[in-house]
C-alpha positions in Angstrom: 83.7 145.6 10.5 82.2 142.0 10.7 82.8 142.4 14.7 86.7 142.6 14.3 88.3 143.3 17.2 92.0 144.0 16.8 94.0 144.0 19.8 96.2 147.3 19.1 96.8 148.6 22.7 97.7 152.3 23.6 99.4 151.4 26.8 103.1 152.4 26.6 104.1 150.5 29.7 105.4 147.0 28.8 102.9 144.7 30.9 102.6 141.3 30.7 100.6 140.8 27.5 100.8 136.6 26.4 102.8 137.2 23.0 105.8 139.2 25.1 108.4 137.1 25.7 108.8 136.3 29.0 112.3 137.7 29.6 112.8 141.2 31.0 113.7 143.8 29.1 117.7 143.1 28.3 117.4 139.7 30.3 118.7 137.4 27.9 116.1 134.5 26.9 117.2 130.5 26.9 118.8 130.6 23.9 120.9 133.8 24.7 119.4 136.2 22.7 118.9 140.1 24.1 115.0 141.7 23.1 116.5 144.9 24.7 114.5 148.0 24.1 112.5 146.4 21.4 109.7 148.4 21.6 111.8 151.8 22.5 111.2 153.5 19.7 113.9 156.3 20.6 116.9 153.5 20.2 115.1 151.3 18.1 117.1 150.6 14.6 115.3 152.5 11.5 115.3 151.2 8.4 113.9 147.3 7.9 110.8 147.9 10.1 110.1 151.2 7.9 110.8 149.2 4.8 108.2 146.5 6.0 105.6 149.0 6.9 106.2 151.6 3.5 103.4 151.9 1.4 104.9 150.1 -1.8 105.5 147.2 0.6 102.6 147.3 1.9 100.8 147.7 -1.4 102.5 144.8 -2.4 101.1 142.8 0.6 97.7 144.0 -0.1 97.3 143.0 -3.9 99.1 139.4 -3.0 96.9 138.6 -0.2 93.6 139.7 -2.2 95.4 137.9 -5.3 95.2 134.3 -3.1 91.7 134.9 -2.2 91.2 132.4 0.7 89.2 132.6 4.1 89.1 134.6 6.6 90.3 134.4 9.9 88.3 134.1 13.6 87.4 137.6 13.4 85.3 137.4 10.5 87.0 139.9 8.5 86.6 138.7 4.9 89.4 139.2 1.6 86.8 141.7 0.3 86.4 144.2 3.3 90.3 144.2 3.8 90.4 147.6 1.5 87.9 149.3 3.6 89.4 148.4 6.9 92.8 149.2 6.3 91.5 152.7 4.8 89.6 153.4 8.5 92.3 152.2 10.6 95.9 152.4 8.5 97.5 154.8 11.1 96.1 153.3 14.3 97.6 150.3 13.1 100.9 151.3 11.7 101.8 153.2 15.2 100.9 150.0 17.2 103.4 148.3 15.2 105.9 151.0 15.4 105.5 150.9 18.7 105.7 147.3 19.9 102.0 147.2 20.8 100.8 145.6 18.0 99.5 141.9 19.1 98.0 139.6 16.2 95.0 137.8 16.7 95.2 134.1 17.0 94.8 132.0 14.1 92.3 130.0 12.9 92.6 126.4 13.4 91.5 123.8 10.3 92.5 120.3 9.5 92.7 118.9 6.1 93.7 114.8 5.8 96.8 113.5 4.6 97.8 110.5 2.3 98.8 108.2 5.7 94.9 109.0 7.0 96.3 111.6 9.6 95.5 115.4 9.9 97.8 117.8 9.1 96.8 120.9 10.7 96.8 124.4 9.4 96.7 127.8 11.0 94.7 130.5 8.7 95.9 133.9 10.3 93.3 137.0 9.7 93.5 139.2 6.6 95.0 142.0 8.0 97.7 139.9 9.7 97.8 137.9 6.4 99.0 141.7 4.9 101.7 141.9 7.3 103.2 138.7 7.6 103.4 139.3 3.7 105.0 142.3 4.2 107.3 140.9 6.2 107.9 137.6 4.2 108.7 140.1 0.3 111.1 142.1 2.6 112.8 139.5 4.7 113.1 137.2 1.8 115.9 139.2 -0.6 117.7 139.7 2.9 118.1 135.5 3.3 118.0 134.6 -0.5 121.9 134.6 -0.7 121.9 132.9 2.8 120.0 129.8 1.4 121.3 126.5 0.0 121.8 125.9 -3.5 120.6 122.4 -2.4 116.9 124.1 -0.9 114.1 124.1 -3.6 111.1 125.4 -1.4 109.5 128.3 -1.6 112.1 130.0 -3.5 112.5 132.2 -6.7 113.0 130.4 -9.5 112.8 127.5 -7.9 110.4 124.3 -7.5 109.8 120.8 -6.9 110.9 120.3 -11.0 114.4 121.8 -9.7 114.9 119.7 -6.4 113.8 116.7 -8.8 116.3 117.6 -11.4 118.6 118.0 -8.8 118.2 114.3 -7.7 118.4 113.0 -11.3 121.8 114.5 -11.5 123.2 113.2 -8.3 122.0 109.5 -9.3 123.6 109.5 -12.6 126.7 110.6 -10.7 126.5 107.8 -9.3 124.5 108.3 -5.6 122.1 105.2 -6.0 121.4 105.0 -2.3 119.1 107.3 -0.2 118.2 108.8 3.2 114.6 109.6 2.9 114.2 111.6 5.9 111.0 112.6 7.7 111.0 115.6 10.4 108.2 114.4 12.3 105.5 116.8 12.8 108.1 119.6 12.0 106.0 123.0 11.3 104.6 122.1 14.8 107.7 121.3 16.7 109.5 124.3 15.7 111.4 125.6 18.9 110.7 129.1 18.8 113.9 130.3 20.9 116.3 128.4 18.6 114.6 130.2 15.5 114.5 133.6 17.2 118.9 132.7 17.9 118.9 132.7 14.2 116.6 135.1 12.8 118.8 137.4 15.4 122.1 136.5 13.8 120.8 138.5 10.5 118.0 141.4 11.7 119.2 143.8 14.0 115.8 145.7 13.7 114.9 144.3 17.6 111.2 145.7 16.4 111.2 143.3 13.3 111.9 140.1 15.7 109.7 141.4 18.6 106.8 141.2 15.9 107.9 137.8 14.5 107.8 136.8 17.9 104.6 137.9 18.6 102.7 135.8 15.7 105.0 132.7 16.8 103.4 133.0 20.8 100.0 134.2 18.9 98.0 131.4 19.6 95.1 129.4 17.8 91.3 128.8 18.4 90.3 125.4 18.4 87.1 124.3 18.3 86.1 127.7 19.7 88.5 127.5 22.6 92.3 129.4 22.9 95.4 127.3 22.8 98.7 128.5 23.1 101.2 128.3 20.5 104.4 127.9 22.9 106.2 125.8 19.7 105.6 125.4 16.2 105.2 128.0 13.5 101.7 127.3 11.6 101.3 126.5 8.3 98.9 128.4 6.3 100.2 132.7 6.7 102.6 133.8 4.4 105.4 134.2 7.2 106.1 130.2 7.6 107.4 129.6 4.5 110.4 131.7 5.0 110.4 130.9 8.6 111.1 127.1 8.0 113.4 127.6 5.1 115.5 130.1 7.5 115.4 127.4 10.0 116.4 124.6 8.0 119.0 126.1 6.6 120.9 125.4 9.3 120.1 122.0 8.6 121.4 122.8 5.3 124.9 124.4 6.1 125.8 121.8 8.6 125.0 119.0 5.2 127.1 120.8 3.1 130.2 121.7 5.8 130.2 117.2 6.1 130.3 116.9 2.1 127.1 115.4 1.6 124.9 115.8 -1.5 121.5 116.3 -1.1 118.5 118.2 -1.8 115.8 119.1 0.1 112.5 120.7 -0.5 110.7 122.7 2.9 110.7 120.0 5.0 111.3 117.1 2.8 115.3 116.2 2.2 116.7 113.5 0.6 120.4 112.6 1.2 122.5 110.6 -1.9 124.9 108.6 -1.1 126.9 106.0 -3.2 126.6 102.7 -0.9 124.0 101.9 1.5 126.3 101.7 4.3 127.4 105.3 3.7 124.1 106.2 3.4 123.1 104.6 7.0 126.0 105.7 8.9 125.2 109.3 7.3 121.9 109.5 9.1 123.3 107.7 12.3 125.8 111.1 12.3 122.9 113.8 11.2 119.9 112.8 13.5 122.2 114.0 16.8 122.7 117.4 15.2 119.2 118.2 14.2 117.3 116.9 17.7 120.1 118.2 19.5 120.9 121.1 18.2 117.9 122.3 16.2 115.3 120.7 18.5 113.4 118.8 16.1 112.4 115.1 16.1 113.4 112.6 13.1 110.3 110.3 12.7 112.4 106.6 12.5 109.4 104.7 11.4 109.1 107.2 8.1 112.9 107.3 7.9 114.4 105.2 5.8 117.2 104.1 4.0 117.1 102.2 0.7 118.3 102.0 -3.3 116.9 105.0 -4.8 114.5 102.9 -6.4 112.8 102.0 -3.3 111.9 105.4 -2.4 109.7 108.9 -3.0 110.0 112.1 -3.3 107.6 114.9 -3.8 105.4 112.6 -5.3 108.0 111.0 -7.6 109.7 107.7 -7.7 112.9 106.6 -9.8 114.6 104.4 -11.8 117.9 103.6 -13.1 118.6 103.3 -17.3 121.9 102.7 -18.2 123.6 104.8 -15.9 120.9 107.6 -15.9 118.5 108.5 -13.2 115.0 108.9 -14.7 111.7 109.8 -13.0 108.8 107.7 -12.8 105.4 108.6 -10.7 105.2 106.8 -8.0 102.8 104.1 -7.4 101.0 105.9 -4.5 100.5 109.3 -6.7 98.9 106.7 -9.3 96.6 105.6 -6.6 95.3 108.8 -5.3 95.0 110.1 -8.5 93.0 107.1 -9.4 91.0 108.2 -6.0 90.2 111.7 -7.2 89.5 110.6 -10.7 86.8 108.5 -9.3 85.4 111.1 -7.4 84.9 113.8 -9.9 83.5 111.0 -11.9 80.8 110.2 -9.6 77.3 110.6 -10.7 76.3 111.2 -7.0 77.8 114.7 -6.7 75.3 115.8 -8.7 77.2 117.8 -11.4 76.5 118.4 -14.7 78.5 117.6 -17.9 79.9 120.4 -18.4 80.8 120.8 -15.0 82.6 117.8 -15.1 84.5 118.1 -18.0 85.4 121.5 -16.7 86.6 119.9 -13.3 88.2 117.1 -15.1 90.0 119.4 -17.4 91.7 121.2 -15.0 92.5 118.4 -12.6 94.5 116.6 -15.9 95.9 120.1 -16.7 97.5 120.1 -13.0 98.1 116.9 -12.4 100.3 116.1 -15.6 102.0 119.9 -15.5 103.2 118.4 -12.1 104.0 115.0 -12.8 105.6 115.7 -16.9 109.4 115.1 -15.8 108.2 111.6 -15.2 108.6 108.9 -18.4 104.9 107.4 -18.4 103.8 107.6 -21.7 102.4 103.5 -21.8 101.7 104.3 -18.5 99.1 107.3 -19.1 97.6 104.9 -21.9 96.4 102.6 -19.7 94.8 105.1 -17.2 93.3 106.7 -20.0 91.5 103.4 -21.1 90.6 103.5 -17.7 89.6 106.9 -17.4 87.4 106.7 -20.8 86.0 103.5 -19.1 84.3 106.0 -16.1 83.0 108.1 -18.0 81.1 105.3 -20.4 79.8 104.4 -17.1 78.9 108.2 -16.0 77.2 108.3 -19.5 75.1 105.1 -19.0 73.6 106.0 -15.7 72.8 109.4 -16.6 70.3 107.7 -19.8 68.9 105.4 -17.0 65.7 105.1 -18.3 65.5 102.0 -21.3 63.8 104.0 -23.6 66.3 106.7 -23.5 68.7 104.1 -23.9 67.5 103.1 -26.6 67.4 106.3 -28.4 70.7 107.6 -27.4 72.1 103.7 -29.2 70.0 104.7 -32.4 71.3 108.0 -32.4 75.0 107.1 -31.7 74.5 104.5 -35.4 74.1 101.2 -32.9 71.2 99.0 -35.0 67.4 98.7 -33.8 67.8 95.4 -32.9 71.2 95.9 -31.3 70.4 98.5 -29.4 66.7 97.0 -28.3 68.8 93.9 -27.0 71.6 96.4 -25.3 69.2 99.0 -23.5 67.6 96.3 -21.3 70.7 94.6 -20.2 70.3 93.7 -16.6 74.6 93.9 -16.6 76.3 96.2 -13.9 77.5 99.7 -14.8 80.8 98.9 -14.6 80.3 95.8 -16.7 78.7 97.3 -19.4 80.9 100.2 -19.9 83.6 97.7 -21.2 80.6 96.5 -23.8 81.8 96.6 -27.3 78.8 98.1 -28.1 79.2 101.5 -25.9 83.1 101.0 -26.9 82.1 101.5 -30.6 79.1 103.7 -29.9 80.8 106.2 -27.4 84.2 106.0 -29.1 87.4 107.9 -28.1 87.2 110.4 -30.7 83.4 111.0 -30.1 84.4 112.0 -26.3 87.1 114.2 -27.0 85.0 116.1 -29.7 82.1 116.4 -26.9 85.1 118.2 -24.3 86.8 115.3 -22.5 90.4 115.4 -22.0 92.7 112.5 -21.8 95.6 112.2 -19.7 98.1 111.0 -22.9 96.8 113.6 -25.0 97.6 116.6 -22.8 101.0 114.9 -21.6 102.3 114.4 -25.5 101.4 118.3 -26.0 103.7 119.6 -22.8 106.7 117.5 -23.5 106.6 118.7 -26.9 
């Protein structure tokens, strides 16, 4: 299938295959934890491994991962041949896992840029070891649900960034005006992988379930065509990391709440309230020891900060004080890329269409203001949709290019002969001209949201409703 090549071995000896760990067989690793008989199957622990691998769970697995769509992994294996494979080779596969033999394939490195102009670096696993790590993920998750935080918002039932931000608003009309904004540098990269297996060990006893964990942990990526080892880290992009960095940061979690602190954090991003700024400071002097210490990750000082909450965001938000209540605004920076992408999908060199435009626009305002309603920025969506209707005038005005077309499009739009004779060979910038009173009053507001457009304020007044 598409030159797959699985690597399910039928070697019962243990070897020295690179995602084994590299303990002996009930040697106890660096962070004391025992893999002893792990792939025994006669002592092995029945019962969360067969729930993983039963064919509603894996149904379930099946029908999410084709649900997400997505690209497939080094082996070429597409979304839309994973039926077929897993019909030819179900069995072989379920026994290698059964057995301990089972060894994923590595994943499939891709970068995508971040706000700051870095990379942040994502691992897309194949589809068939997309299906297990789901498995996995839908079984292990009711197990740690009632572990978790009630201050963790990430990847969670019932749960969101709307609930962490919620969360915040509360603590800062409480009276916590000052935050730690902390930044775990690099942290789905840096993820010691003996200190996660200590805890995931502390609730499965299914040695089989953590020996497979393990083994898509050590899997390994291909980088520009060549093999790396994944010897930390646990990479963003399967189904499995999720979970995985929610289990491990709920220790950062428990130790927060044992010292009295409110916060609220959301996958890696957690802010800490406090009701003074030297509180606050002397707060994160006490927490950084505990989580590079103890969890082995690395606080990034120069994204750290502490400041009024004012001064500071949070999943995209800012906020803002009103007579004792904390309110959302959206931050400055989410203005700006928005601006960025609004600019983009506006451009008349990516060769779209109208209506693919509006569609594209459509849904970016549908998104953008679902995520961003909490916030109070009703004047504020007024003036980016004067903005906004601005571009498109501009869009509009290239596309007639021509003067004679111009000139038609003016008569047709009620503009007089002479008027639009003078306007349609105006030498004036794009830009310039789309602020004319002339395409103001011929392209009006209502005559663009009758052709499709949407506009930012309309859209926000119908979902606060």
């Amino acid at each position: 299938m598409k030159g797959r090549k699985q690597k399910i071995s039928n070697d019962n000896s243990q070897g020295k295959d690179r995602s084994e760990t590299e303990s002996k067989l009930g040697v106890q690793t660096y962070m004391g934890i025992t893999e002893n008989n792990f792939t025994n199957i006669e002592q092995a622990d029945y019962g969360l491994m067969e729930s993983i691998l039963s064919p509603t769970s894996l149904n379930m697995a099946y029908k999410k991962v084709k649900s997400n769509k997505g690209s497939g992994g080094v082996d070429g294996l597409g979304v839309e041949d994973l039926l077929n494979y897993l019909r030819n080779h179900k069995d072989e596969l379920l026994q290698s896992i059964i057995r301990g033999k089972y060894k994923p394939i590595p994943v499939r490195r891709v970068e995508i840029p971040k706000e700051d102009g870095k990379k942040r670096q994502l691992g897309i696993p194949t589809v068939v070891d997309r299906v297990i790590q789901q498995a996995i993920a839908q079984t292990l998750s009711p197990i740690y649900e009632p572990q978790f935080s009630n201050h963790s918002h990430g990847f969670r039932p019932k749960r969101s960034t709307h609930t962490a931000l919620k969360q915040c608003q509360e603590y800062i009309t409480a009276g916590y005006k000052y935050a730690v904004d902390m930044d775990l540098e690099k942290y789905f990269d840096t993820v010691n992988h003996s200190k996660l297996i200590e805890v995931l060990s502390r609730t499965i006893k299914d040695g089989r379930v953590i020996s497979l964990i393990h083994r898509y942990l050590n899997a390994g990526v291909i980088e520009k065509g060549k093999f790396v080892d994944t010897e930390v880290g646990v990479p963003q992009g399967g189904p499995l990391s999720p979970l995985l960095s929610n289990i491990m940061l709920n220790e950062l979690d428990k130790e927060l709440e044992r010292r009295g602190h409110k916060f609220v954090r959301y996958a890696d991003d957690c802010m800490i309230l406090c009701k003074s700024k030297r509180v606050a400071q002397r707060t994160l002097d006490h927490i950084i020891p505990f989580i590079e210490d103890k969890l082995y990750l690395k606080v990034n000082r120069d994204k750290t900060v502490v400041a009024h909450v004012k001064d500071v965001k949070f999943l995209g938000y800012g906020f803002y004080i009103n007579k004792g209540e904390g309110l959302l605004r959206v931050h400055p920076k989410s203005i700006n890329k928005m601006k960025e992408k609004i600019k983009e999908l506006t451009s008349r060199s990516n060769g779209w269409g109208n209506e693919r435009r509006k569609e594209a626009l459509r849904q970016y305002i549908v998104g953008w203001v679902n995520y961003f309603k909490l916030a109070n920025m009703k004047s504020l969506l007024v003036e980016i949709d004067s903005w906004y209707r601005r571009r498109l005038r501009m869009v509009i005005w290239k596309q007639w290019k021509r003067i004679k077309t111009r000139f038609q499009n003016l008569m047709k739009l009620g503009i007089s002969r002479f008027q639009a004779m003078m306007f349609s060979n105006t030498r004036k910038g794009y830009w310039h001209t789309a602020k004319s009173p002339i395409l103001q009053t011929s392209i009006d507001n209502v005559s663009l949201q009758k052709s499709g457009y949407l506009f930012f304020s309309t859209y926000y007044r119908s979902v606060r409703v």
